[in-house]
C-alpha positions in Angstrom: -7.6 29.5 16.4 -11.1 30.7 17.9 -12.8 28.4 20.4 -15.3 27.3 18.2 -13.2 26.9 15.3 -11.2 24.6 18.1 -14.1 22.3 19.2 -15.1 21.6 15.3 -12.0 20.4 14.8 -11.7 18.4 17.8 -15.2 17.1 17.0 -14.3 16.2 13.5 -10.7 14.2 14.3 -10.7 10.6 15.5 -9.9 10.4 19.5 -7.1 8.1 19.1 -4.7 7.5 21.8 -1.6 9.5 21.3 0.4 7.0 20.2 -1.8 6.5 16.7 -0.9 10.5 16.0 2.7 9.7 16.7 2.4 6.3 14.4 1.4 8.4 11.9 3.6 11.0 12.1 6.4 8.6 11.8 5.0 6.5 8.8 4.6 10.3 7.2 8.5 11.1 7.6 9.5 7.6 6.3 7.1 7.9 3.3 8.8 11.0 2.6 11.5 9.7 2.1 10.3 6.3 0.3 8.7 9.3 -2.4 12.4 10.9 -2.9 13.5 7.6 -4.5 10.0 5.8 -5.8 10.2 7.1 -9.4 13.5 8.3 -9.7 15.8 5.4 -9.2 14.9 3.6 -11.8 16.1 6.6 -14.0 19.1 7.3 -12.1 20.3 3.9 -12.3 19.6 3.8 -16.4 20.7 6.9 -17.7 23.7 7.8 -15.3 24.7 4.6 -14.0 24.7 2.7 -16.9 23.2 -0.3 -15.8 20.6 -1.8 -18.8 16.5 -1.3 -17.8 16.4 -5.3 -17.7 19.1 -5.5 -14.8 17.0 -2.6 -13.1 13.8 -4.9 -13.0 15.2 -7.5 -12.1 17.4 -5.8 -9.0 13.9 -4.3 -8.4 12.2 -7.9 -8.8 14.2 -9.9 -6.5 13.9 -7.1 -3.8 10.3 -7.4 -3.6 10.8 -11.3 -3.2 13.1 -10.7 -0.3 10.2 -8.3 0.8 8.3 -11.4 1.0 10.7 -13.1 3.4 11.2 -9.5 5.3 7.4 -10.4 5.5 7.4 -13.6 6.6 9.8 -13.4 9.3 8.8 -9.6 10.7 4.9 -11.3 11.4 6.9 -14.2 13.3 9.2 -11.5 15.0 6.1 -9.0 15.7 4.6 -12.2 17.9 7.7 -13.2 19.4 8.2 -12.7 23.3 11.6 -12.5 22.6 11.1 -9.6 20.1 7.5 -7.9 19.7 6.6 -4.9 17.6 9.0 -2.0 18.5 12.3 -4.0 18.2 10.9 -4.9 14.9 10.3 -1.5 13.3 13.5 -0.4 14.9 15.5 -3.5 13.0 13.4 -2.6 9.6 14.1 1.1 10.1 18.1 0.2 10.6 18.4 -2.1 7.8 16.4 0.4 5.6 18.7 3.0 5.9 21.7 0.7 5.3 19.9 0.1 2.0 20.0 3.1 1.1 23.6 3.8 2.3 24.7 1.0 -0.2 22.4 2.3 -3.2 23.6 5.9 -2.1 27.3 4.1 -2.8 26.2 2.1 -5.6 28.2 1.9 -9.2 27.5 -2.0 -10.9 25.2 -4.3 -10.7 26.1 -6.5 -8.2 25.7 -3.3 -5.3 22.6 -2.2 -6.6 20.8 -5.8 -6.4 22.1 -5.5 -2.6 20.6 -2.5 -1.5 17.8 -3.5 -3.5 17.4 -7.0 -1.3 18.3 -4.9 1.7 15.7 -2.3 1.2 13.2 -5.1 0.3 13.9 -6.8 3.1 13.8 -3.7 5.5 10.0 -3.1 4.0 8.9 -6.6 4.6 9.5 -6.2 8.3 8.3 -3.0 8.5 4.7 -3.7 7.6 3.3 -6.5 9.7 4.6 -5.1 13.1 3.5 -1.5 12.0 0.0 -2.9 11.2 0.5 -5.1 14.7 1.1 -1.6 16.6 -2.3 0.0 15.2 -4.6 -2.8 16.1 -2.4 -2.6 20.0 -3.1 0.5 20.5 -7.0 0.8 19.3 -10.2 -0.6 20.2 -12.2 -2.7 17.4 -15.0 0.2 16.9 -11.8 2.8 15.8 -10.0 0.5 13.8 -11.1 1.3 10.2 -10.4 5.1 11.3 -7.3 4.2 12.6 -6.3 2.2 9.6 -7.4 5.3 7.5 -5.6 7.5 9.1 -2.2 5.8 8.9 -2.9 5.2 5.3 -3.6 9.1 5.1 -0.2 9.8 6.5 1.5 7.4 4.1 0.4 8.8 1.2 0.5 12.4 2.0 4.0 11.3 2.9 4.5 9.5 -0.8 3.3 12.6 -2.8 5.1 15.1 -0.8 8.4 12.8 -1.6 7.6 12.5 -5.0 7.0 16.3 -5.7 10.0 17.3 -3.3 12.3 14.5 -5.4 11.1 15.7 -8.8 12.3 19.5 -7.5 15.3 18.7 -6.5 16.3 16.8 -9.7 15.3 19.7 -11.5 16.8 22.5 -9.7 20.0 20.2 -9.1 20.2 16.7 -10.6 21.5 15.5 -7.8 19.8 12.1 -7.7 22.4 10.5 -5.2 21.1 13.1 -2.5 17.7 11.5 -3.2 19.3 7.9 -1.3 20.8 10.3 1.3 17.2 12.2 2.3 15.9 8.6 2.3 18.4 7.2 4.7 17.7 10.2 7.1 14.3 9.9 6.9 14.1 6.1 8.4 16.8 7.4 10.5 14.3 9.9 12.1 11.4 6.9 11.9 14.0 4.7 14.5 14.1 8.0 16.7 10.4 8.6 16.8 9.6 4.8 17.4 12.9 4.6 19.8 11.7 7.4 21.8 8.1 7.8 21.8 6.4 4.0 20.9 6.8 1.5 23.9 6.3 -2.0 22.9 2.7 -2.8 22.4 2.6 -6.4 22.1 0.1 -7.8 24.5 1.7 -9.4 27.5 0.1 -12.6 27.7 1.0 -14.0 24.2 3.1 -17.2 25.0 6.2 -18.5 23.1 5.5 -20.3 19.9 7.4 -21.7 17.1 8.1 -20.0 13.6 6.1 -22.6 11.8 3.9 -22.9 14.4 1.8 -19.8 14.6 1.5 -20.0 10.4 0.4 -23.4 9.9 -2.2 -22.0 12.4 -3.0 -19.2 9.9 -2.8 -21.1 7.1 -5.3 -23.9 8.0 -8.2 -20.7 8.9 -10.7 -20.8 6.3 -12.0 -17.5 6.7 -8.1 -15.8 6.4 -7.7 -18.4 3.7 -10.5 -16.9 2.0 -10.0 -13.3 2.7 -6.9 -13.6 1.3 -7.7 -14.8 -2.2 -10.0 -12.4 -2.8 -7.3 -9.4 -1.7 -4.6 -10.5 -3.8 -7.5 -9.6 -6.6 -8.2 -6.6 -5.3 -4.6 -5.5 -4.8 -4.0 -6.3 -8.3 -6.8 -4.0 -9.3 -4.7 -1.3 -7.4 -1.8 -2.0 -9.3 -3.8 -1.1 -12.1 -3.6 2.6 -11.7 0.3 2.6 -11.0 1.0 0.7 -13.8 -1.6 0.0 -16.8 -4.1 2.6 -16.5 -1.2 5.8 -17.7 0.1 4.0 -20.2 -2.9 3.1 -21.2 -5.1 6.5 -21.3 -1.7 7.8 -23.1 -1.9 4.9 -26.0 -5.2 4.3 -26.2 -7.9 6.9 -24.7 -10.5 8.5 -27.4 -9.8 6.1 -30.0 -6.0 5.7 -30.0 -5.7 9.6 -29.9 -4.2 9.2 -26.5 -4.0 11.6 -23.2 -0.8 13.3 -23.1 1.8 13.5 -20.1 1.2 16.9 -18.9 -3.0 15.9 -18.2 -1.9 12.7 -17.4 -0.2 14.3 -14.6 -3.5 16.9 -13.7 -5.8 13.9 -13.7 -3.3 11.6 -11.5 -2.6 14.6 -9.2 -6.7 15.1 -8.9 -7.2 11.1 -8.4 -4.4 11.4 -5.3 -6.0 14.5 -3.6 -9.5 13.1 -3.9 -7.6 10.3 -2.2 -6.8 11.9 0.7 -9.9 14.3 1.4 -11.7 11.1 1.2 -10.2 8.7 3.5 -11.0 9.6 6.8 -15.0 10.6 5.6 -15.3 6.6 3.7 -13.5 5.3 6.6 -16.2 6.6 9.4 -19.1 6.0 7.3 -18.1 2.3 6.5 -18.1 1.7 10.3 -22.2 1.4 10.1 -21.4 -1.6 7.7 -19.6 -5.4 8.6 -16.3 -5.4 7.3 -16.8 -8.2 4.5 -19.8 -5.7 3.3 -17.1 -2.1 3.4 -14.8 -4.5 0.7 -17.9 -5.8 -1.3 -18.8 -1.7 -1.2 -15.0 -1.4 -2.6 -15.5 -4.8 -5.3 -18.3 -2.3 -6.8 -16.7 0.9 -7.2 -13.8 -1.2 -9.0 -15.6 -2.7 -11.1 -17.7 0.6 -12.0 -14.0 2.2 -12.8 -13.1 -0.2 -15.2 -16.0 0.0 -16.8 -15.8 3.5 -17.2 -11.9 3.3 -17.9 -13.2 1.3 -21.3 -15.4 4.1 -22.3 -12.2 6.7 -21.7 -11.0 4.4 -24.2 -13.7 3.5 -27.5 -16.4 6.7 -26.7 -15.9 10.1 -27.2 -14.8 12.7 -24.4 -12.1 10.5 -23.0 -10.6 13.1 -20.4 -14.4 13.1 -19.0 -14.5 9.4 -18.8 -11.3 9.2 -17.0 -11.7 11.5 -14.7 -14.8 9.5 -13.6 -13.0 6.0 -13.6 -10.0 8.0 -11.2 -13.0 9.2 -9.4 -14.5 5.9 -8.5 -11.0 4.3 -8.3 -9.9 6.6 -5.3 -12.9 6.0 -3.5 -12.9 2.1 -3.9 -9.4 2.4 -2.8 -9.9 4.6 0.5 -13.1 2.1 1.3 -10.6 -1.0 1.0 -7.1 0.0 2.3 -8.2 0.8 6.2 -11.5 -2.6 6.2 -8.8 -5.0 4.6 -6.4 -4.7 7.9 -9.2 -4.1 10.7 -10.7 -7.4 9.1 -7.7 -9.4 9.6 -7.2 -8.4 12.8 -10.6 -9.1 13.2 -10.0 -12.5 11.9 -6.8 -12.9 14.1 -6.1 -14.2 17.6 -4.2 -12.0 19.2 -1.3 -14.0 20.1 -0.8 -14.1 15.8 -2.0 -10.6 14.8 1.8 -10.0 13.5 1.5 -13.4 11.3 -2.2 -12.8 10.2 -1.0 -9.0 9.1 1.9 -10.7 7.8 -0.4 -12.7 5.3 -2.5 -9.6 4.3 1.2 -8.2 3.5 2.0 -10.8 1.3 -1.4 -10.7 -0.5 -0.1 -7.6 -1.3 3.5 -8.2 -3.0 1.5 -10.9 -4.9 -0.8 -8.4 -6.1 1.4 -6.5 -7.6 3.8 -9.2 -8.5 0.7 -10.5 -10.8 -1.2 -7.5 -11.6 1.7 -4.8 -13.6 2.8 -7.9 -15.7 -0.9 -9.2 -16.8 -1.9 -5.3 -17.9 1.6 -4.7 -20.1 0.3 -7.9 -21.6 -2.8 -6.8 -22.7 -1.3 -3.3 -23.8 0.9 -4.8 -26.1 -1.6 -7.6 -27.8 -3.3 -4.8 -29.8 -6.0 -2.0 -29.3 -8.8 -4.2 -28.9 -7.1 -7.1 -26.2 -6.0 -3.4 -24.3 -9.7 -2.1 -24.7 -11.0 -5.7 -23.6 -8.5 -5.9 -20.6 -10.8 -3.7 -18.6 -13.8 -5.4 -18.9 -12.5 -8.6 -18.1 -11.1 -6.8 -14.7 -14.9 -5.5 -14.4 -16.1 -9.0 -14.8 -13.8 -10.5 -12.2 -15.7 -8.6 -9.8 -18.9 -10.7 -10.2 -17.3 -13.7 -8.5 -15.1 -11.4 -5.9 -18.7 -10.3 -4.7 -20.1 -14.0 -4.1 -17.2 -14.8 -2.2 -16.7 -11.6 -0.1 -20.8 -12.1 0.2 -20.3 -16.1 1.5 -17.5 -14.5 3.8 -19.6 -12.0 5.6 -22.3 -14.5 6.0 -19.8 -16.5 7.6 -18.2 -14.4 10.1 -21.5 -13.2 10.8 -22.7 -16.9 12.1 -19.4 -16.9 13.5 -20.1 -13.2 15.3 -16.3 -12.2 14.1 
């Protein structure tokens, strides 16, 4: 690599302290690993198991509720004196790979629902302490970039699992190796952590109570707030995991549908835009208050799901929604890195783990609410599935006035 070729790139990355590079290094190996079983599993369990696709849902359904207790009690653990970040994402990384030991092992029901509320459990501690470490480590002006660049690394991670996962099943059908490669990979995530993160939790943060520190966060207005409006908007992210595909492949162009193989092209295009974008959004949203960088989100969202309709009543539907995958990555990459940095932000630093806790939860509520509400409207008819999307456009008119009262708010309030 030439000098100058050297000094571009230099000039170009984020200067982070080392330990956000080795963060995100880690969360990429995990994510890896979290991509070998994301869509396969399901299948897996269904077609060679034998288990019914009802009993799959609801093993899946009751492990993102003990994801919320994983929650929960990794923010309370992520504050603790007696705990603190790195014990915590050493714990989630342990009981993650056990999760995947069991499902590795697993032949009925009754083991698949436990690794399922192991694994669940394992995620829910994972996040608030790993959100905790980025805010330790980084001052408030790198924080959006920061937050992007983690995000970067977990999706690249996600995609390079799913396409890895998808090869393998094809060249060898081996799906239990899939649980395996997943184990291995948190396995390698406690290594990187054990070795390389030392705890970051801020030395003069007192004892507290569990209850204590979240009857604090749940009597702050502002969080309070915040978080009402990000359930919403992590519901429209749902969207494009769940209703917009089946949607574009029932209903796009009049009912003549997309089919699977551009499905795939466009998704594939919407994810790579993704990425490219993320750290370019994420720096040029620092010139803007946080509240404003989500209200800048709010609009792009709506603006997809308006054009999302189109893709499905107007002509030209792969045009249409290319543009509404378009907009969605971008109002995605603006909201992802803003929404932590502005609860940490929001937080005092004795309770970041229990504030990022909440924005976790926000979250699993998100897409607890959002998947269900768009089958729904799918399956009431062509014109409640048409309609769906502009009622998601119109819910951004009131997201805006209340993200707009917010920044006024913290603004008085100089957060």
């Amino acid at each position: 690599m030439s000098g100058s070729l050297r000094q571009r790139l230099k000039g170009w990355l984020p200067d982070f302290d080392q330990r956000v590079w080795i963060l995100a290094a880690g969360r990429l190996l995990s994510q890896v690993g979290i991509g070998f079983t994301l869509f396969y599993a399901p299948i897996f369990f269904t077609t060679q198991v034998g288990l019914s696709a009802t009993q799959v849902g609801l093993g899946i359904g009751l492990g993102s509720l003990a994801g919320m207790v994983g929650r929960f009690l990794g923010g309370s653990l992520a504050d603790s004196p007696g705990w603190g970040r790195r014990p915590t994402l050493l714990a989630s990384a342990l009981v993650s790979a056990g999760a995947d030991g069991v499902l590795l092992l697993a032949n009925d029901f009754s083991i698949f629902l436990v690794g399922n509320l192991l694994m669940g459990f394992g995620v829910g501690l994972y996040w608030p302490a790993a959100e905790s470490v980025a805010a330790d480590i980084t001052t408030p002006a790198q924080r959006n970039e920061a937050y992007a660049l983690v995000r970067l690394a977990d999706n690249l991670g996600l995609g390079v699992g799913v396409v890895a996962g998808g090869a393998l099943i094809s060249l060898t059908g081996a799906y239990r190796a899939l649980f395996a490669i997943d184990g291995v990979s948190f396995l390698l995530f406690f290594a990187i952590i054990y070795v390389a993160i030392a705890e970051t939790r801020p030395a003069g943060n007192g004892a507290r109570s569990l209850l204590q520190g979240w009857g604090q966060a749940l009597r702050d207005t502002n969080l309070m707030v915040y978080a009402a409006v990000n359930v919403l908007l992590t519901g429209y992210l749902a969207q494009i995991q769940s209703t917009l595909p089946l949607y574009l492949n029932r209903f796009a162009g009049g009912e003549q549908g997309v089919n699977e193989g551009t499905l795939s092209l466009l998704f594939t295009g919407h994810v790579v835009l993704a990425a490219l974008a993320q750290l370019p959004v994420a720096r040029w949203l620092t010139r803007y208050r946080q509240a404003q960088g989500l209200m800048a989100s709010a609009l792009l969202w709506g603006l997809s799901f308006a054009l999302v309709w189109q893709s499905g009543v107007g002509a030209s539907p792969l045009v249409w929604a290319g543009l509404a995958l378009t907009a969605m990555a971008l109002a995605m990459v603006a909201y992802t890195p803003i929404a932590s940095a502005l609860v940490v932000a929001l937080a005092p630093e004795a309770l970041r783990g229990v504030y990022l806790s909440v924005n976790s939860m926000c979250w699993a509520v998100g897409y607890l609410i959002g998947p269900p509400l768009g089958g729904w409207a799918l399956d009431q008819g062509t014109a409640a599935a048409h309609g769906f999307w502009l009622g998601l456009a119109a819910t951004v008119i009131p997201a805006l006035g209340v993200l707009a009262w917010l920044d006024r708010r913290l603004h008085r309030q100089q957060i």
